[in-house]
PyMOL Python script that loads the backbone (N, CA, C, O; Angstrom):
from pymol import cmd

cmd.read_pdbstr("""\
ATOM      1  N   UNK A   1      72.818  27.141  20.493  1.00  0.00           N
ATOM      2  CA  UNK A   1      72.076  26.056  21.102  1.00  0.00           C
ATOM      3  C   UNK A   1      73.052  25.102  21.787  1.00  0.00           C
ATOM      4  O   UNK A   1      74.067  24.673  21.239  1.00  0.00           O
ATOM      5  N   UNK A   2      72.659  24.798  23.049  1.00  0.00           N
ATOM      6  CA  UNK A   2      73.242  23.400  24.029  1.00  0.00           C
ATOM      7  C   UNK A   2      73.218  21.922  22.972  1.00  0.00           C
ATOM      8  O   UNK A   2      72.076  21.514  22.762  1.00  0.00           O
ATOM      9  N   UNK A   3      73.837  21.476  22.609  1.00  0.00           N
ATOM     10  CA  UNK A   3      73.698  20.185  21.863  1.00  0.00           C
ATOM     11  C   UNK A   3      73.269  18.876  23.217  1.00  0.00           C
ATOM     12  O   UNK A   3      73.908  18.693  24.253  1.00  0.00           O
ATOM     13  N   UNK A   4      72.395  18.359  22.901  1.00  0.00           N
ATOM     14  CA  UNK A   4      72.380  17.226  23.785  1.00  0.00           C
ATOM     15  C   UNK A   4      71.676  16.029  22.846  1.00  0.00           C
ATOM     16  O   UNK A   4      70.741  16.195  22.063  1.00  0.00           O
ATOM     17  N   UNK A   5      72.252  15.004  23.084  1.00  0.00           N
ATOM     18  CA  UNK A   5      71.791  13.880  22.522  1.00  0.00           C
ATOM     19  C   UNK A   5      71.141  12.802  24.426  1.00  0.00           C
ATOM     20  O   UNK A   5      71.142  12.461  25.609  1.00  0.00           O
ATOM     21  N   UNK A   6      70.635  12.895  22.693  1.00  0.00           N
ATOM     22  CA  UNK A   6      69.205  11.813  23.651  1.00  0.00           C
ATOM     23  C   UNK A   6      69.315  10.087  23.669  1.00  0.00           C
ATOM     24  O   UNK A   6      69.058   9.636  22.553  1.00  0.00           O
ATOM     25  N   UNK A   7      69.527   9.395  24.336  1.00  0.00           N
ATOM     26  CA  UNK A   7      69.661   7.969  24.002  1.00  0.00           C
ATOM     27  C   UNK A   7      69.033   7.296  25.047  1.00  0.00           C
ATOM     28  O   UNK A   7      69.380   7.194  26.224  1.00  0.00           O
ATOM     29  N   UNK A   8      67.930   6.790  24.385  1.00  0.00           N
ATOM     30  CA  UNK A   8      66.787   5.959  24.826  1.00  0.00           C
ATOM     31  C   UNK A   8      67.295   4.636  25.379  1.00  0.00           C
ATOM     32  O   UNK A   8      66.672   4.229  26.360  1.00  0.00           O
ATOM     33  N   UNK A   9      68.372   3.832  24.917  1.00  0.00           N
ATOM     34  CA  UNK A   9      68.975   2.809  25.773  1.00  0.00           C
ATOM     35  C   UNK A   9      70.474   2.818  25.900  1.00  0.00           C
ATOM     36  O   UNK A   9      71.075   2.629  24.843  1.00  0.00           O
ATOM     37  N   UNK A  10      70.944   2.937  26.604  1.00  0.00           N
ATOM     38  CA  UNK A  10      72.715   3.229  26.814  1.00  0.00           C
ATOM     39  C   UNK A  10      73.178   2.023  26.847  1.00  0.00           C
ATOM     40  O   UNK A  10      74.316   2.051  26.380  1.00  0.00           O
ATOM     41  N   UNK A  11      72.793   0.664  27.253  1.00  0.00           N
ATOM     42  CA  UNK A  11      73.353  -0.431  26.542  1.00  0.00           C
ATOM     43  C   UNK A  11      73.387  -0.957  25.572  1.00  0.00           C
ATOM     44  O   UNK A  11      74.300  -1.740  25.308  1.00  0.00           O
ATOM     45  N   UNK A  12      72.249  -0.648  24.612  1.00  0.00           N
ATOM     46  CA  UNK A  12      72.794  -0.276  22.875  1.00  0.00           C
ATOM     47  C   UNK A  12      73.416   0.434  22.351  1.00  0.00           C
ATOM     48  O   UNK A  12      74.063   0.273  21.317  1.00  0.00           O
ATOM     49  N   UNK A  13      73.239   1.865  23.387  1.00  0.00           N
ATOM     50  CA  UNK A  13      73.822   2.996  22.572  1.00  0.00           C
ATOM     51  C   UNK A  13      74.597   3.474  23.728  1.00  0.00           C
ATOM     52  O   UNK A  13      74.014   3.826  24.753  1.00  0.00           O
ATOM     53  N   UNK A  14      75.468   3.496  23.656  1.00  0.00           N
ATOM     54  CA  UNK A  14      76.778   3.748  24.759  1.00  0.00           C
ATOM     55  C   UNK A  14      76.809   5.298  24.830  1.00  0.00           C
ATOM     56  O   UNK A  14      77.101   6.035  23.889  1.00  0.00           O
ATOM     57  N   UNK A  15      76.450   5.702  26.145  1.00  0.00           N
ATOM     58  CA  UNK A  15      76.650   7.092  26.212  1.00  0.00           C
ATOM     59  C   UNK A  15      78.189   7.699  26.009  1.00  0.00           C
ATOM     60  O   UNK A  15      78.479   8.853  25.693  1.00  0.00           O
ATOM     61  N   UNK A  16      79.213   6.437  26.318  1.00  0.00           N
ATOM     62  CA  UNK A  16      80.207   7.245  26.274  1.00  0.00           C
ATOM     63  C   UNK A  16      80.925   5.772  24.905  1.00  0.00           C
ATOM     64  O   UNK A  16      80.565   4.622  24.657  1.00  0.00           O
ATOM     65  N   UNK A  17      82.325   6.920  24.222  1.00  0.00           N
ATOM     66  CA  UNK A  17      82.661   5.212  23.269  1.00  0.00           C
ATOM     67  C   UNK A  17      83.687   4.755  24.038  1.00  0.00           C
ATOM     68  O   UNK A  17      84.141   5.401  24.983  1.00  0.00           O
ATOM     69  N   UNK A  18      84.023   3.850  23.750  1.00  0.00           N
ATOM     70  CA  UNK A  18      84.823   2.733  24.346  1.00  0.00           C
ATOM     71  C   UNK A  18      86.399   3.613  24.425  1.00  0.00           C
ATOM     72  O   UNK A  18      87.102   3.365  25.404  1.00  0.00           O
ATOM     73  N   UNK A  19      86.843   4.484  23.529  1.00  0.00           N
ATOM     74  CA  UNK A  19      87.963   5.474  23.825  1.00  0.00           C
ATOM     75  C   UNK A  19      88.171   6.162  25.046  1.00  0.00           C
ATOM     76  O   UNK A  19      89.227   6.133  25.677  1.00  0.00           O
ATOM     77  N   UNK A  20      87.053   6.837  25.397  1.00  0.00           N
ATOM     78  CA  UNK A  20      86.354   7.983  26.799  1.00  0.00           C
ATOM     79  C   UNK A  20      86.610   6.701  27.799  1.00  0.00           C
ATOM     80  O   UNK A  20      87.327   6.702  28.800  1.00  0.00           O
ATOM     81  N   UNK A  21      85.892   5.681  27.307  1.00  0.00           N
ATOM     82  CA  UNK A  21      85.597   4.921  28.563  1.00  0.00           C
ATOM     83  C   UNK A  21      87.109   4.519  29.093  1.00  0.00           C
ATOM     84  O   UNK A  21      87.588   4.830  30.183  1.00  0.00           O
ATOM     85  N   UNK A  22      87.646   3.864  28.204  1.00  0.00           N
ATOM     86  CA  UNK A  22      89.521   3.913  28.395  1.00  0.00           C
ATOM     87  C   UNK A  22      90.188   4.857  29.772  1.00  0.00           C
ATOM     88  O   UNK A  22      90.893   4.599  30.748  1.00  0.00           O
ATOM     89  N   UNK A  23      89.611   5.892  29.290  1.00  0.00           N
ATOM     90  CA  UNK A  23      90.056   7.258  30.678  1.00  0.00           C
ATOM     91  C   UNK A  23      89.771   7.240  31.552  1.00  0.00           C
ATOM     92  O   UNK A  23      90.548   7.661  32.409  1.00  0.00           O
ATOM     93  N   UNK A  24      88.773   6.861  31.847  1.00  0.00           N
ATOM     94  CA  UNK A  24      87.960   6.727  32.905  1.00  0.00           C
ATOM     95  C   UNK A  24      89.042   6.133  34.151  1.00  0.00           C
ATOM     96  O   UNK A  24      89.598   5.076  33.856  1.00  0.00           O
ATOM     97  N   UNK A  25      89.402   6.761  35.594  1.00  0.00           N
ATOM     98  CA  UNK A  25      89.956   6.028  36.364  1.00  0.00           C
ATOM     99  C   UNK A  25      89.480   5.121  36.712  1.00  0.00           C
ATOM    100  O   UNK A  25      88.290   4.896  36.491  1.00  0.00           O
ATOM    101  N   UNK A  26      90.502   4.055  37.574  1.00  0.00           N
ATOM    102  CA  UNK A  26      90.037   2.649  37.950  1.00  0.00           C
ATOM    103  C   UNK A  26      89.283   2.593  39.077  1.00  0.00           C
ATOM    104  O   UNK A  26      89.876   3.003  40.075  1.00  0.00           O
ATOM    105  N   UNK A  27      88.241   2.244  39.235  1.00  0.00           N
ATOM    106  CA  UNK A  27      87.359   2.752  40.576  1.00  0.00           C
ATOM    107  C   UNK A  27      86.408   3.980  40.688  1.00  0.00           C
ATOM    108  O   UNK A  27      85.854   4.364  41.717  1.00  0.00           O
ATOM    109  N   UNK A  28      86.328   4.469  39.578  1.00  0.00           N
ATOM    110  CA  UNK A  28      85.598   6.052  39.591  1.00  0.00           C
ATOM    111  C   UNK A  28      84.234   5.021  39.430  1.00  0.00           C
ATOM    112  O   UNK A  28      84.005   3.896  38.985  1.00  0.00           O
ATOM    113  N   UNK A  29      83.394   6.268  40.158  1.00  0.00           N
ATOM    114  CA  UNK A  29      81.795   5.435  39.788  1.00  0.00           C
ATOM    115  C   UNK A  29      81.370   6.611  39.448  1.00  0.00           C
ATOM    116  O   UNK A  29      82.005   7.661  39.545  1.00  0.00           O
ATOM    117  N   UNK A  30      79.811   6.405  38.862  1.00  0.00           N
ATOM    118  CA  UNK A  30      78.666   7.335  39.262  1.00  0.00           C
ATOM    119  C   UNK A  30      78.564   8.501  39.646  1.00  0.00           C
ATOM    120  O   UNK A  30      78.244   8.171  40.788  1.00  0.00           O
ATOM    121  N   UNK A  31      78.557   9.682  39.694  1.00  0.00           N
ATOM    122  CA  UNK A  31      78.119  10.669  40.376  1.00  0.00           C
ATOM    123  C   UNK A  31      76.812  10.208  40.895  1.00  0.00           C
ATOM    124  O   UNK A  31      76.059   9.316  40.502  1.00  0.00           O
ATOM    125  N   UNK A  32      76.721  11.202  42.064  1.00  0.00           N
ATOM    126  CA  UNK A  32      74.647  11.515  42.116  1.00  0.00           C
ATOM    127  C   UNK A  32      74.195  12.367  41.935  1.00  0.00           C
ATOM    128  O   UNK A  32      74.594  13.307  42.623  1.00  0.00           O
ATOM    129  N   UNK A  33      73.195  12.632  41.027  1.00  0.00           N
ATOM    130  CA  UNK A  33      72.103  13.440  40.501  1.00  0.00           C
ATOM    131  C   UNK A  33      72.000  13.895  41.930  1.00  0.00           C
ATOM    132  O   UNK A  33      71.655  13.116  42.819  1.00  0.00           O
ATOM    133  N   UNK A  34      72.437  15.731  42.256  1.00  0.00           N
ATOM    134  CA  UNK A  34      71.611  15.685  44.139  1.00  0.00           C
ATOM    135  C   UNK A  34      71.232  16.963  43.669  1.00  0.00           C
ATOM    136  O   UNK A  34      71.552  17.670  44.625  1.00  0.00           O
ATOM    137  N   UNK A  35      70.793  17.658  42.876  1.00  0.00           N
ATOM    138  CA  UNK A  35      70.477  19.214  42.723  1.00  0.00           C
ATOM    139  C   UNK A  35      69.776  19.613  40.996  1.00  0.00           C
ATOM    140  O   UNK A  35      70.310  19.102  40.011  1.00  0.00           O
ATOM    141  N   UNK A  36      68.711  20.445  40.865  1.00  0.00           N
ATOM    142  CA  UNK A  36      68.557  20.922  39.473  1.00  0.00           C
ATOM    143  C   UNK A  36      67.960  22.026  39.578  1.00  0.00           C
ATOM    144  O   UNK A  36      67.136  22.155  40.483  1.00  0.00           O
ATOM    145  N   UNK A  37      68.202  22.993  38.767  1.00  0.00           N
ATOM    146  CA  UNK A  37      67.564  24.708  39.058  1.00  0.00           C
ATOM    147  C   UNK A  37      67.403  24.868  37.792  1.00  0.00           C
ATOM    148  O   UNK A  37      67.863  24.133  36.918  1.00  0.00           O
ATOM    149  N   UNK A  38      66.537  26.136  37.591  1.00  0.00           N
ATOM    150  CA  UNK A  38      66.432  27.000  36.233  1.00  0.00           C
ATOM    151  C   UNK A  38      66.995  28.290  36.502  1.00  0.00           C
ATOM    152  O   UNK A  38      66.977  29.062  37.461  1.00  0.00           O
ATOM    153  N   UNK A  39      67.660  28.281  34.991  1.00  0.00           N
ATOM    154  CA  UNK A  39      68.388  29.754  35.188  1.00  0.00           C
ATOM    155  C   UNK A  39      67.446  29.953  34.713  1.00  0.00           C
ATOM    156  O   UNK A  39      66.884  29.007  34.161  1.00  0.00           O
ATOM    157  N   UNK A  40      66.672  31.600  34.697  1.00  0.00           N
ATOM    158  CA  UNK A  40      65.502  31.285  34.060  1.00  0.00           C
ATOM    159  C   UNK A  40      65.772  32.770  32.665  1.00  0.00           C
ATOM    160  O   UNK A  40      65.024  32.787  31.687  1.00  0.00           O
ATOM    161  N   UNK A  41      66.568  33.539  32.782  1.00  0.00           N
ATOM    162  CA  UNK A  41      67.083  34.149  31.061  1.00  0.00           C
ATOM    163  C   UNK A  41      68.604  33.488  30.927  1.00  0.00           C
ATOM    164  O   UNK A  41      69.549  34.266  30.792  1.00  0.00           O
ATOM    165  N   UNK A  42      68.832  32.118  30.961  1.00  0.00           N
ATOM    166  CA  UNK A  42      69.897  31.352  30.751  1.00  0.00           C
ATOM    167  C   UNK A  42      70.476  31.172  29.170  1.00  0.00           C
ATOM    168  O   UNK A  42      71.161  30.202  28.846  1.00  0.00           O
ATOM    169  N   UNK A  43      70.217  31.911  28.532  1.00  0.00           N
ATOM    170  CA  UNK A  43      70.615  31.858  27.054  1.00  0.00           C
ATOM    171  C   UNK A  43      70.392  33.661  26.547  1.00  0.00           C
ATOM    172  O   UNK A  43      69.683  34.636  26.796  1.00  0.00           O
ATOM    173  N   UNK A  44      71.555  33.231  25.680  1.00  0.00           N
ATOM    174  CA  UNK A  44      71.641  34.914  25.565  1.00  0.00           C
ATOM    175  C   UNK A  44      69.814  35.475  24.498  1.00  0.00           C
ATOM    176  O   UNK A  44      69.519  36.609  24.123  1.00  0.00           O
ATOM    177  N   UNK A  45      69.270  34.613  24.381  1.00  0.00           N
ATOM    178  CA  UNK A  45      67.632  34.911  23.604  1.00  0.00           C
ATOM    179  C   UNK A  45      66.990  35.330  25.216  1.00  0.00           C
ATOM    180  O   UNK A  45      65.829  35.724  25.109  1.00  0.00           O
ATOM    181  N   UNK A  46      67.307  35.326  26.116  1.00  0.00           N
ATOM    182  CA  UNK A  46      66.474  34.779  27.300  1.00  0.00           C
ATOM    183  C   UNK A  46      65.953  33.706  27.763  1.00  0.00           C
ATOM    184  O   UNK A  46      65.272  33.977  28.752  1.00  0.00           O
ATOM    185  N   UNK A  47      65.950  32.553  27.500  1.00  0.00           N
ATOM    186  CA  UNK A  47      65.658  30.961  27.197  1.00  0.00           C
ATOM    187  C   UNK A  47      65.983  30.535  28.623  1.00  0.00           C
ATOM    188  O   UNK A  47      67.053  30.790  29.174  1.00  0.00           O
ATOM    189  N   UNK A  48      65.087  29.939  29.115  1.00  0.00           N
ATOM    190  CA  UNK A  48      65.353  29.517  30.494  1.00  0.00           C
ATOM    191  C   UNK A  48      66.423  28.238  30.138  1.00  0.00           C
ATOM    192  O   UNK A  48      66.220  27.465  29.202  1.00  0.00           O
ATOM    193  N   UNK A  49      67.615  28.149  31.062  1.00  0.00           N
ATOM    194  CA  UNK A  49      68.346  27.057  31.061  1.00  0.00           C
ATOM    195  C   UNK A  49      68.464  26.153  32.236  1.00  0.00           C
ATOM    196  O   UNK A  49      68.929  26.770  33.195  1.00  0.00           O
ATOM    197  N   UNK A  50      68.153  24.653  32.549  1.00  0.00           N
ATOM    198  CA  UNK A  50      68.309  23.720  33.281  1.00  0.00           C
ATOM    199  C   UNK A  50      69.916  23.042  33.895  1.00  0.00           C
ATOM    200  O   UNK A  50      70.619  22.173  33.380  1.00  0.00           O
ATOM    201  N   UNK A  51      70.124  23.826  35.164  1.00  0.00           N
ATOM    202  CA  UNK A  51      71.303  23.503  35.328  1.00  0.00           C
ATOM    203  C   UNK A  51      71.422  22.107  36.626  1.00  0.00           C
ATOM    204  O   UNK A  51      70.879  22.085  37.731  1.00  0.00           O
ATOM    205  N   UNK A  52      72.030  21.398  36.198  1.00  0.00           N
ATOM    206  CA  UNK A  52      72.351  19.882  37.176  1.00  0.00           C
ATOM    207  C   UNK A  52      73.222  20.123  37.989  1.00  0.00           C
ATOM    208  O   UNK A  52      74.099  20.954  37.750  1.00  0.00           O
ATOM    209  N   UNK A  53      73.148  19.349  39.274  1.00  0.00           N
ATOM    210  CA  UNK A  53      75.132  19.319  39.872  1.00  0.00           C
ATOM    211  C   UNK A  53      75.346  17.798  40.082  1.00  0.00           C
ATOM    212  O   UNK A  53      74.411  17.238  40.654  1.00  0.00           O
ATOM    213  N   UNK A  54      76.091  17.250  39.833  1.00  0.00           N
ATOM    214  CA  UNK A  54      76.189  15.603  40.411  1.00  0.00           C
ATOM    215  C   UNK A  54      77.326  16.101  41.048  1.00  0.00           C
ATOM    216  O   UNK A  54      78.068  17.046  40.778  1.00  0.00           O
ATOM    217  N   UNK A  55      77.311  14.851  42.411  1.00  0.00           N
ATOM    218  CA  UNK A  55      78.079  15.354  43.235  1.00  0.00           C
ATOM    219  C   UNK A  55      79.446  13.637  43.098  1.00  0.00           C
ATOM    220  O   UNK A  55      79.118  12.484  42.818  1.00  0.00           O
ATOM    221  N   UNK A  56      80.462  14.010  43.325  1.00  0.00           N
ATOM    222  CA  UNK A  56      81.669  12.805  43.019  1.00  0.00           C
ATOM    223  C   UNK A  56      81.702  12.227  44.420  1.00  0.00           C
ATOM    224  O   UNK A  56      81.030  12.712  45.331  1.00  0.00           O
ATOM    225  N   UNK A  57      82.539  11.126  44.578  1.00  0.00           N
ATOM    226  CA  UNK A  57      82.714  10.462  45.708  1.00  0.00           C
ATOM    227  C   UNK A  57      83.800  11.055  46.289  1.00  0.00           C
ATOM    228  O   UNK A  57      84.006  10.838  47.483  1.00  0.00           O
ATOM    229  N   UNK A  58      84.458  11.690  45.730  1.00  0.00           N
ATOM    230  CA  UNK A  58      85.280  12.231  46.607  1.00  0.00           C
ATOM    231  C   UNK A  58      84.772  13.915  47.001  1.00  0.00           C
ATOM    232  O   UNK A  58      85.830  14.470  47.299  1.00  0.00           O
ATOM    233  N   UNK A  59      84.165  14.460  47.068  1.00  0.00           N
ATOM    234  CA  UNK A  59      83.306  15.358  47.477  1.00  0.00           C
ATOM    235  C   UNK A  59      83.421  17.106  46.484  1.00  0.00           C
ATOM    236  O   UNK A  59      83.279  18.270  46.857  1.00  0.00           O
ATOM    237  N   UNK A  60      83.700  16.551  45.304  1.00  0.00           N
ATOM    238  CA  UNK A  60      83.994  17.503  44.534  1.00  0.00           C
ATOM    239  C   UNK A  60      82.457  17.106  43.828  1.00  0.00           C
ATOM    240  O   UNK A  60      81.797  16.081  44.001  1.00  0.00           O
ATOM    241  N   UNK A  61      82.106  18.458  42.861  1.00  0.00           N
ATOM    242  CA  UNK A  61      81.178  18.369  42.307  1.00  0.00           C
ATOM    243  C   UNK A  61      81.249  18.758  40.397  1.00  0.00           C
ATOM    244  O   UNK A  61      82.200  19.209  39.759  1.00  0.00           O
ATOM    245  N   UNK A  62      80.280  18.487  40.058  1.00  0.00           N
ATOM    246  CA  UNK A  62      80.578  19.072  38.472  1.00  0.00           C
ATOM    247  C   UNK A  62      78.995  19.240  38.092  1.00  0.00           C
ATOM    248  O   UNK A  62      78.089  18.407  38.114  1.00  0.00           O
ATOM    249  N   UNK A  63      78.998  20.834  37.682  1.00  0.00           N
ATOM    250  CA  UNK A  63      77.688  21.371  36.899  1.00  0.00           C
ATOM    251  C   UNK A  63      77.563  20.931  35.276  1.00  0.00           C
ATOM    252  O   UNK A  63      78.496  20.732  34.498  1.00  0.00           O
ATOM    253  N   UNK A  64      76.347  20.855  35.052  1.00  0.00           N
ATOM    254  CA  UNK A  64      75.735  20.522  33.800  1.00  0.00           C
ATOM    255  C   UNK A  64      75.100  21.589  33.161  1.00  0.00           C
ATOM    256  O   UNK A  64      75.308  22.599  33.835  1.00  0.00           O
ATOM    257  N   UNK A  65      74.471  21.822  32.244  1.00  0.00           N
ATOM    258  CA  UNK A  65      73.549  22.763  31.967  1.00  0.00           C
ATOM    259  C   UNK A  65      72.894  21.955  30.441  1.00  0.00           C
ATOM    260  O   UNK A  65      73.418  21.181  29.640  1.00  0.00           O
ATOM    261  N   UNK A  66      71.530  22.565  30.529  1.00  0.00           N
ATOM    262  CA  UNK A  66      70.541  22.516  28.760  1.00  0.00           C
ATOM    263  C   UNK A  66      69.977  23.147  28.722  1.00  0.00           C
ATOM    264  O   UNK A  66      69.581  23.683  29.757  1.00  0.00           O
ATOM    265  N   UNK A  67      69.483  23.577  27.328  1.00  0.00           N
ATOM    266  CA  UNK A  67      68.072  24.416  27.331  1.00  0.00           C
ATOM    267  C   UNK A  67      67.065  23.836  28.026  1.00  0.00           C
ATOM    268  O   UNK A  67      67.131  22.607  28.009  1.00  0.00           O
ATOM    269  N   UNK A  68      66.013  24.363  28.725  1.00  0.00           N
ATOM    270  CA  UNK A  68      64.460  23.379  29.484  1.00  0.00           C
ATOM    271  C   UNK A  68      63.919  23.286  27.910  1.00  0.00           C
ATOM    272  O   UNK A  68      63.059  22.410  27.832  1.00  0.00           O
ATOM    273  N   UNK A  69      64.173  23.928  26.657  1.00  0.00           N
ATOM    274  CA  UNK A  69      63.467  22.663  26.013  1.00  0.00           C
ATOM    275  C   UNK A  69      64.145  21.419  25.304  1.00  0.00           C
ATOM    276  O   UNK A  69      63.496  20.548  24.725  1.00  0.00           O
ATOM    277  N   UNK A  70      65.389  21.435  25.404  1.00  0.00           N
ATOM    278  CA  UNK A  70      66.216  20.728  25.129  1.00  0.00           C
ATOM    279  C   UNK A  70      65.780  18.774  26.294  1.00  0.00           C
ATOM    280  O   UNK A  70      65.766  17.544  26.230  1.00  0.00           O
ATOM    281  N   UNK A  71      65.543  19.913  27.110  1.00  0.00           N
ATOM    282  CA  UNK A  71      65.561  18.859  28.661  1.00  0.00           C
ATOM    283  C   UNK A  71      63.906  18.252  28.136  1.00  0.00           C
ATOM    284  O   UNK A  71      63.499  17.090  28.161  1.00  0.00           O
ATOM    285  N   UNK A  72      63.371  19.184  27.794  1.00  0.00           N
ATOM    286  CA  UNK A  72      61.597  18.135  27.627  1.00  0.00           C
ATOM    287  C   UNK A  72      61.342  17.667  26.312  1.00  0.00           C
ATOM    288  O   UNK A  72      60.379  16.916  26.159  1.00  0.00           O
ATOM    289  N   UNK A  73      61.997  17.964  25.395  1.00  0.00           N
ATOM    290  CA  UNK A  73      62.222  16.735  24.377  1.00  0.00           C
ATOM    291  C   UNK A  73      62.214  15.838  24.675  1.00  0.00           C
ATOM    292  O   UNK A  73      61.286  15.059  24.456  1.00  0.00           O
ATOM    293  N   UNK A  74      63.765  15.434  25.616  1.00  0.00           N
ATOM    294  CA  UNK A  74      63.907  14.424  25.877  1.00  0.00           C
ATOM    295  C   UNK A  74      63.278  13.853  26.881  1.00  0.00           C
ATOM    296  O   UNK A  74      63.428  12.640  26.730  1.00  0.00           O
ATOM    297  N   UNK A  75      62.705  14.049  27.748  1.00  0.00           N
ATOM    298  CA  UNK A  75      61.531  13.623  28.623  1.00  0.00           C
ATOM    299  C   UNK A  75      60.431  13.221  27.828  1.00  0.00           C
ATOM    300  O   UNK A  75      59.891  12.123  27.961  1.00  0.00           O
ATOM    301  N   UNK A  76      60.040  14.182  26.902  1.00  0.00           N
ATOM    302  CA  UNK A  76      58.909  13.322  26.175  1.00  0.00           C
ATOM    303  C   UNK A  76      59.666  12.291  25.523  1.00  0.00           C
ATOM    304  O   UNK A  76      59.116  11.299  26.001  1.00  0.00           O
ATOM    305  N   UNK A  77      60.648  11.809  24.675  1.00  0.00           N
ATOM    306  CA  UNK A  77      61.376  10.482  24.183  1.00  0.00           C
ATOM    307  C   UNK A  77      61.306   9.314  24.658  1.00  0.00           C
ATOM    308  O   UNK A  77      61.207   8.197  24.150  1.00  0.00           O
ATOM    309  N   UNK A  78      61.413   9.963  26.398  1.00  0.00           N
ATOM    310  CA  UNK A  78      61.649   9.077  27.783  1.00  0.00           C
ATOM    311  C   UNK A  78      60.448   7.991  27.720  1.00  0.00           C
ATOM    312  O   UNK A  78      60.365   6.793  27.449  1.00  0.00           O
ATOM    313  N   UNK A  79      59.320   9.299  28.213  1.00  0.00           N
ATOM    314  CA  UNK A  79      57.757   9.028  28.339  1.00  0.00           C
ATOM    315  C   UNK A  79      57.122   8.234  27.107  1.00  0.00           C
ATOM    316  O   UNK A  79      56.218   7.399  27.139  1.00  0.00           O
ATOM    317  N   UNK A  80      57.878   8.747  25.956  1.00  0.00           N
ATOM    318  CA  UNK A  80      56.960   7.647  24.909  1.00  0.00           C
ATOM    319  C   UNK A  80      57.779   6.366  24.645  1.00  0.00           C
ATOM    320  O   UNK A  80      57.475   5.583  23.745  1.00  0.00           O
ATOM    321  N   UNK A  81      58.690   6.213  25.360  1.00  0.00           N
ATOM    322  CA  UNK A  81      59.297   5.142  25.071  1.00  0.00           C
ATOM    323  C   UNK A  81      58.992   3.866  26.435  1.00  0.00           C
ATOM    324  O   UNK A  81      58.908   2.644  26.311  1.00  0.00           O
ATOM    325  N   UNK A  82      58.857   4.911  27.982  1.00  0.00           N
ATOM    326  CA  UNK A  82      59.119   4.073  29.053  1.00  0.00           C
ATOM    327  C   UNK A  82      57.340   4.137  29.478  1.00  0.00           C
ATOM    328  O   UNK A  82      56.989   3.082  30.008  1.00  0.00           O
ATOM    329  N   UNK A  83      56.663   4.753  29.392  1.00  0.00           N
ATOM    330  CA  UNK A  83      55.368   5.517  29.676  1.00  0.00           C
ATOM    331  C   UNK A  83      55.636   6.353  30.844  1.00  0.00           C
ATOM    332  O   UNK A  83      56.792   6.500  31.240  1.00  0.00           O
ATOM    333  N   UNK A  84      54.619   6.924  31.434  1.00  0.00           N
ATOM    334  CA  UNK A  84      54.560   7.965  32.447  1.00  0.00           C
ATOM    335  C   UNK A  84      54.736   7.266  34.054  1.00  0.00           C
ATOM    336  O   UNK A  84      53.913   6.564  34.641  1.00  0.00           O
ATOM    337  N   UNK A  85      56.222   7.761  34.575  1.00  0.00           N
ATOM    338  CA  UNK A  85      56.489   7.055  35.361  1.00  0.00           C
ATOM    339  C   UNK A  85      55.686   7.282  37.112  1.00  0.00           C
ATOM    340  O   UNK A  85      55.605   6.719  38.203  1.00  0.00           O
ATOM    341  N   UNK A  86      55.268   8.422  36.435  1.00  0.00           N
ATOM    342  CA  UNK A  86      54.558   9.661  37.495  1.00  0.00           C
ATOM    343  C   UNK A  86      53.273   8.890  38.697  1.00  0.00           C
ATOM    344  O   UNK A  86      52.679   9.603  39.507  1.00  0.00           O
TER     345      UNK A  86
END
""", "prot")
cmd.dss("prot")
cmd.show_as("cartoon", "prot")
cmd.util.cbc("prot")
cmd.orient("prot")
């Protein structure tokens, strides 16, 4: 299984700890969310997997991946926490 943690507010709960954040270069921002696909036998069960790309400012990119039910857990977490933004 993909481990993913779920955190409903990142200014309580710091996605990254203050160590990580340390590394972080001076001036790095954000990626952007610009792409998401399903692998769709993405796990060796066959399990469809949800793959991301955020793209960097300097024009390099970096892939993500989760299980899709990993990914709608946390969407429902989202939804019962923020309601349906839809």
């Amino acid at each position: 299984m993909i481990p993913l943690k779920i955190l409903l507010d990142v200014e309580t709960n710091p996605i990254v700890t203050k160590e990580e954040s340390e590394r972080i270069p001076a001036g790095e921002t954000l990626g952007k969310f610009s792409a998401i696909g399903v692998l769709t036998n993405g796990t060796d069960a066959g399990r469809p997997v949800v793959i991301v790309r955020i793209d960097r400012e300097d024009g390099t990119f970096v892939l993500g991946q989760t299980t899709l039910r990993l990914l709608q857990t946390a969407m429902m977490a989202f939804k019962a926490r923020y309601g349906d933004l839809t």
